[in-house]
N, C-alpha and C positions, 0 to 999 in steps of 0.2 A: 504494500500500500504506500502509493508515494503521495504524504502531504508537505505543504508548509509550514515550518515550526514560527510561530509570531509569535514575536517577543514584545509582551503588551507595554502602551506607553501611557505615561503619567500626563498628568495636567498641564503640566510646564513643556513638559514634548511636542504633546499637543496645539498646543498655540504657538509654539516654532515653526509647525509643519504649516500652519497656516498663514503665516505671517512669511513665508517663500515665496519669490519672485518667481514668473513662470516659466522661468531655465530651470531652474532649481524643482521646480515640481514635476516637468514633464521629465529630466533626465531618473529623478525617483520614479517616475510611473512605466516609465521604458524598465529599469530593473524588477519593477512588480508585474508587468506583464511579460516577460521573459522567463520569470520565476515560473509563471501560473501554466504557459503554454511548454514549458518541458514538462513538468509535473501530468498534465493532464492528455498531451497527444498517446504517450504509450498506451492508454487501456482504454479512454474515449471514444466511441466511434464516432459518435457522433459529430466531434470537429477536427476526428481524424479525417474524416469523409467532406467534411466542408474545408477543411485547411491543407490538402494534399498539396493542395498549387500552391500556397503560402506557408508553407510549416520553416522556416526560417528564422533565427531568432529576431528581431525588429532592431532598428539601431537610432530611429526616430519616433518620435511620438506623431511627425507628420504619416509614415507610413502606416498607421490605421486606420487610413480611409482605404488601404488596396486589399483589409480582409474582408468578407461578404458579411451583410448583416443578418442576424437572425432574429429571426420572426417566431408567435408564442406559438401560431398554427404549427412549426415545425417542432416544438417541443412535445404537440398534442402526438406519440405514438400509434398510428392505428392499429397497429400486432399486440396491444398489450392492452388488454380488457381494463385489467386495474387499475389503468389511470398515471401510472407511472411517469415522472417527464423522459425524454428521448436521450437527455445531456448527460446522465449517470455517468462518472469516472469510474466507478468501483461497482462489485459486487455486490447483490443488495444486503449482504449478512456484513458489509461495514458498516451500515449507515443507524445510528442511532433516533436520528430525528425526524418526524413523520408531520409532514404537515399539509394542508391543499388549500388552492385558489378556491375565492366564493364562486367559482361558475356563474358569476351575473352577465357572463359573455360569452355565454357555452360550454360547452365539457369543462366539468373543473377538471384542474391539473393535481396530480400528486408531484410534490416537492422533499426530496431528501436530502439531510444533512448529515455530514460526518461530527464525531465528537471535535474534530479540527476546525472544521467548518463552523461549526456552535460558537468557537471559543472566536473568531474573526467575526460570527454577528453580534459577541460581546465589544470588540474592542471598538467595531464601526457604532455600536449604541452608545458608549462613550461621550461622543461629540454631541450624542441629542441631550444626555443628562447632562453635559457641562452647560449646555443651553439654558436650561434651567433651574444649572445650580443646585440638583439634589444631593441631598445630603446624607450623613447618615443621623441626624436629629430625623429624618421626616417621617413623617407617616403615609404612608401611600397604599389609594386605593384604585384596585386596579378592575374597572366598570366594565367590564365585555364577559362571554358567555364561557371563553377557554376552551372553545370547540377545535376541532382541525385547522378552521380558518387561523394563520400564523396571528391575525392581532397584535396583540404585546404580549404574546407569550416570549421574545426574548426580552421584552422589555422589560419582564419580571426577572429576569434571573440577572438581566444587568444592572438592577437596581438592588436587588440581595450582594451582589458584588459590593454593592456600595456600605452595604451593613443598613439603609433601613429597614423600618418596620414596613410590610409589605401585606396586604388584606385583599384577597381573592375574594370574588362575589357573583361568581357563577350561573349559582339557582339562585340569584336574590331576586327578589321584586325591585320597581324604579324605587319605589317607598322604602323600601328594608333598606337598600343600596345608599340612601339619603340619610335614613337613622343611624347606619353604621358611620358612615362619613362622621356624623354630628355626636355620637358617643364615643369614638378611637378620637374623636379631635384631629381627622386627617389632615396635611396641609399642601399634597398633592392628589389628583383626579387624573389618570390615564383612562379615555373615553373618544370616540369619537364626535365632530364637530355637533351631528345630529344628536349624538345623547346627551351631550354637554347641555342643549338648550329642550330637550324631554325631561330632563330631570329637571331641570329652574320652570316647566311649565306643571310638571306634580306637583311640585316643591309650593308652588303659586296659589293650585287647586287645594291644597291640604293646608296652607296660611302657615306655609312654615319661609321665614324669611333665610334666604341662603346669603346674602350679603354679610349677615352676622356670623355667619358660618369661619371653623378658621382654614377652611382653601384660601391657598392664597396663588396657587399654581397649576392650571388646567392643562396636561400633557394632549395633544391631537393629534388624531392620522385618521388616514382612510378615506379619506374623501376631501375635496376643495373647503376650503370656510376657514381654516384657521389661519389663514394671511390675507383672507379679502376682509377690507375693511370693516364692513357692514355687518357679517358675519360676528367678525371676530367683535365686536364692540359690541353687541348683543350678549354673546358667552362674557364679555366681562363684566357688562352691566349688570348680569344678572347675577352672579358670583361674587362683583369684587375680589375678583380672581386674575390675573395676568394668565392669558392664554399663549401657548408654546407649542409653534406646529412643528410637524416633524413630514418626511414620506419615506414609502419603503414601498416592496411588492413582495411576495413568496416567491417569486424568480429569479429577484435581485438582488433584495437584501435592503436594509435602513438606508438607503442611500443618499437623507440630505437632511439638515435641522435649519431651526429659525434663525435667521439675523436679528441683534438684542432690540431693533425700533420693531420686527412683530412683522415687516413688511415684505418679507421673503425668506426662500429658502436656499441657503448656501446649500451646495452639492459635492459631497465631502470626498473633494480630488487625491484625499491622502487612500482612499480603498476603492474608489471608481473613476474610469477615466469618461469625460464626456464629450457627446457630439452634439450639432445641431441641426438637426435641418430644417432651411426652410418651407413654411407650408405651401409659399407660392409661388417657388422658382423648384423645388426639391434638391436645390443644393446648399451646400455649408450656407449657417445664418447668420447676419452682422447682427450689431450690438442691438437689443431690445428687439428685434425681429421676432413675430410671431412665428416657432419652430418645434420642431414634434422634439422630443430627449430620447436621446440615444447614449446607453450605456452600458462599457465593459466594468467586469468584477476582476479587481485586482490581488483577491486572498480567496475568493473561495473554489475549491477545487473537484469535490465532489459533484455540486453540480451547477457548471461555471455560463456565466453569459460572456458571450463576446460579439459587441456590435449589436446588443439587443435593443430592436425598436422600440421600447415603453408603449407608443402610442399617449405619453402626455403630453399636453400643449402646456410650454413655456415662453418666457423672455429673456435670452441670461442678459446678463449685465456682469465686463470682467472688469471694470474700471472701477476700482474699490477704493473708496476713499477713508475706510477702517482698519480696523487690525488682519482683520482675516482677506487673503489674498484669491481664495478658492470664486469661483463663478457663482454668482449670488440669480437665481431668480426672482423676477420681479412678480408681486402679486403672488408666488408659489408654483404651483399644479394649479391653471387657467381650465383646467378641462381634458376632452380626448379626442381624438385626432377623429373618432368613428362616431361620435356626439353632434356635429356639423352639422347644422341645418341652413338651404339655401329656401328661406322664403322670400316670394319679390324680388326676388336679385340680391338678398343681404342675405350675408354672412352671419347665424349666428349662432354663439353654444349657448348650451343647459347654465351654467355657470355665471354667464352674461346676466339670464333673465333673473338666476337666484341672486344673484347681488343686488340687483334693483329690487325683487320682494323683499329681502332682507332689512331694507330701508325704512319699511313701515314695520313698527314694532308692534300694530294689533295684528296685522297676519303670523295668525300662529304655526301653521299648516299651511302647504300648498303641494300640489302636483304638478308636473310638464307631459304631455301627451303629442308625439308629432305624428302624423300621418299623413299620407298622398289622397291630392284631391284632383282626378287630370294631370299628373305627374309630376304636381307641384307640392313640395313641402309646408306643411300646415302647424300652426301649431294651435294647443288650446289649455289654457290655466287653468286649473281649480283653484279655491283659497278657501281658508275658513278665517274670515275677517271679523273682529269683533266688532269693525264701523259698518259692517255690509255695505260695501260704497266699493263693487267692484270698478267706477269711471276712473275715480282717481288716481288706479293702479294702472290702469287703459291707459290714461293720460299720462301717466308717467315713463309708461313705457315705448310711447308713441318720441318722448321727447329725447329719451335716452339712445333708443334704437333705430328710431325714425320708421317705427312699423308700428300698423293698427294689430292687435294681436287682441283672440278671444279672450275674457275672462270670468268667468263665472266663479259666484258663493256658491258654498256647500254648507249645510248642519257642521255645527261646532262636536266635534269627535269623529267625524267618517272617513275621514282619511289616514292614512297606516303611519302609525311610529313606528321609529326604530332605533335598532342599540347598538348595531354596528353599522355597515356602508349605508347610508340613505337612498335608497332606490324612487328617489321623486321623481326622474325621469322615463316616461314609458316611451319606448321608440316600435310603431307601431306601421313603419315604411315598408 
C-alpha cells in the first residue's frame, strides 16, 4: 500500500503557507502533485487509463492544463452495483472510511477513504477551524443527522483533535437540538445554512429567544448562504452569532474556509491546486470572471481527483490585499454550472433569486420551480410570506433581474424544511 506520510502543521505553519507569494506556492504544489501521481498511477486504473499519455512527472504548475479533466459521470462505475467510485487506488479491505454523495443529482456515489487519507481530511479541516478560532474551551454542537452523507463527520473528529467538548445530535428533534445547545451552554453550531435559520424559526415559534443564547459561532456548509450577504445577516441576526462558511464535497475533500470580513471563500492552495474556467468563453478565467472551479487533491491518495470539474460557479479574486495569499472567492459557491436558467434571454441561477428572497425577513419559506413552456425556460416562486404581498417580491425582482417572474403565497407550514442540503430548487426541464 503506497500512501503519503503528512507531517501535520501547526498554527504558525499554517499562516506561513498562506502568506506565500505565488512562486513559492505553485513550486510547493508541483512537489505535492508529483508526490500524489507516483503514489497512485501503480495500482489506479482508473488515471492509469486517463494519464497513459501524461504519466510524466510535471515540472510546472503551468503544465496542468495538458492533463484531461474528470468528470463525477466518470467516477459513477456502471460494473459495480454498489455504488463504488471508479478512482479507488487500493483494495477495498484498505479503506477504513465509508461515506456517499446525497444523490440530489442522481446515483449517489460511494466515497472511500484510507486511514491516511482521514488523517489529510484532518489536516485540510484545520484551516476551517482556525477560521473560526475553535478552541479547546468550546462546546460544540454538531446539528446534522451523521448518516453516510460525509457532512461534518470529519469535522467532528477535527474538532476532538482540538480537545473540545463535542455533542452529537442525530435522532434529536429541531427543539431537543435547541435545549441541548441552551443546557451544555454550547458556543459553536456546525449546521447547514438552511438549518441554521429552521432552528431561529422553532426557536421563534416556541418564544424561546436565541440571541441570549451563548452561540456565539455558527460553523456552515453544504449549500450557498453563508457568504451571501443577505443570507448570512439573517443566521446572524437571529443568533447573534458570527457565521463561518466553509465548502467541501465527498469527492474532494474540505476544500476552502471563510475570509475573517465573512465575504468569501479562500480555496486552500496548500492541499488543492485550482482552475478556472470561464462560463463564456470555456477557457482559463481572469480576475472576478464568472467561472465553473476546477480542482486537483494534492494529499489524498486512495481516492484522488485530478482536474475534477466541481460544476461550482465562482469569482476568484488573486489580488489579496491580506495576510492570506491563497485565491479568495468572491461571494463563495455562487451556485452550479447545471442550475442555469435562460429565461427571456437572461441568465439566471437559483442562488440569484434566493438572495433577493432572502432580503425580506417575513419570507420564511420559499421554493424555485423551472420548467419549459415552448422551449422556453420558466420559472415560478412559492413563499410563505407573513405580509402576503407577493407584488412587492415581483417588484423587486423585476428590478434586481430585470425579469417579471411568477410569485405566488402558500399557507404558513406547506412547504418542506430541512436539516441538511436545502433542496428549494425543483428543476423540472
Amino acid at each position: 500500500m503506497s500512501n503519503i506520510d503528512y507531517h501535520r502543521t501547526t498554527q504558525a505553519q499554517r499562516r506561513a503557507i498562506e502568506s506565500w507569494d505565488r512562486g513559492q506556492l505553485k513550486t510547493y504544489q508541483v512537489k505535492r502533485l508529483n508526490q500524489v501521481l507516483e503514489a497512485i498511477l501503480p495500482g489506479n486504473r482508473f488515471y492509469q487509463s486517463k494519464l497513459q499519455a501524461n504519466n510524466s512527472p510535471i515540472t510546472s504548475m503551468d503544465e496542468l492544463h495538458q492533463l484531461p479533466f474528470t468528470h463525477k459521470e466518470e467516477l459513477l462505475d456502471p460494473e459495480n452495483e454498489a455504488g463504488f467510485a471508479a478512482n479507488l487506488t487500493f483494495p477495498l479491505d484498505q479503506y477504513c472510511r465509508f461515506h456517499r454523495t446525497s444523490g440530489t443529482r442522481g446515483r449517489p456515489l460511494i466515497v472511500l477513504d484510507t486511514a491516511n487519507d482521514w488523517d489529510w481530511w484532518m489536516e485540510t479541516w484545520q484551516y476551517v477551524l482556525d477560521s473560526a478560532a475553535l478552541a479547546s474551551s468550546d462546546r460544540v454542537v454538531m446539528a446534522f443527522s451523521f448518516g453516510p452523507f460525509i457532512g461534518f463527520w470529519s469535522a467532528f473528529d477535527a474538532a476532538v483533535e482540538r480537545g473540545a467538548m463535542i455533542a452529537p445530535t442525530g435522532s434529536l428533534s429541531t427543539i431537543a437540538r435547541i435545549e441541548l445547545i441552551r443546557s451544555i451552554e454550547a458556543t459553536i453550531i456546525f449546521c447547514t445554512p438552511s438549518y441554521a435559520l429552521h432552528m431561529a424559526e422553532v426557536a421563534q415559534q416556541n418564544e424561546i429567544d436565541l440571541t441570549s443564547s451563548s452561540v456565539k459561532k455558527i460553523i456552515v456548509a453544504g449549500e450557498p448562504g453563508g457568504s451571501i450577504p443577505s443570507i448570512r445577516q439573517r443566521m446572524e441576526s437571529s443568533w447573534d452569532a458570527k457565521v463561518i462558511d466553509h465548502s467541501g464535497a465527498s469527492e474532494v475533500g474540505p476544500w476552502g474556509y471563510a475570509n475573517a470580513e465573512g465575504t468569501g471563500i479562500y480555496v486552500n492552495e496548500a492541499e488543492f491546486a485550482a482552475e478556472f474556467i470561464s462560463l463564456a468563453t470555456g477557457k482559463p478565467a481572469t480576475e472576478g470572471e464568472l467561472s465553473e472551479l476546477v480542482l486537483t487533491c494534492l494529499g489524498r491518495i486512495g481516492s484522488p481527483v485530478i482536474r475534477y470539474r466541481t460544476g461550482d460557479l465562482v469569482r476568484p479574486q488573486w489580488d489579496s490585499s491580506g495576510n492570506c495569499n491563497f485565491v479568495l472567492l468572491q461571494g463563495g459557491v455562487l451556485g452550479r454550472t447545471d442550475d442555469m436558467m435562460i429565461i427571456r434571454g437572461v441568465n439566471v441561477f437559483p442562488t440569484s433569486v434566493e438572495k433577493i428572497l432572502r432580503g425580506f425577513p417575513e419570507i420564511v419559506e420559499y421554493r424555485l420551480t423551472t420548467f419549459k413552456q415552448e422551449s422556453m425556460d420558466q420559472l415560478k416562486i412559492e413563499i410563505e410570506d407573513q405580509l402576503e404581498s407577493p407584488e412587492r417580491v415581483r417588484a423587486e425582482l423585476q428590478i434586481q433581474l430585470g425579469l417579471r417572474v411568477e410569485v405566488e403565497c402558500v399557507p404558513a407550514g406547506t412547504l418542506p424544511r430541512f436539516e441538511a442540503k436545502g433542496k428549494r430548487f425543483i428543476d423540472q426541464r
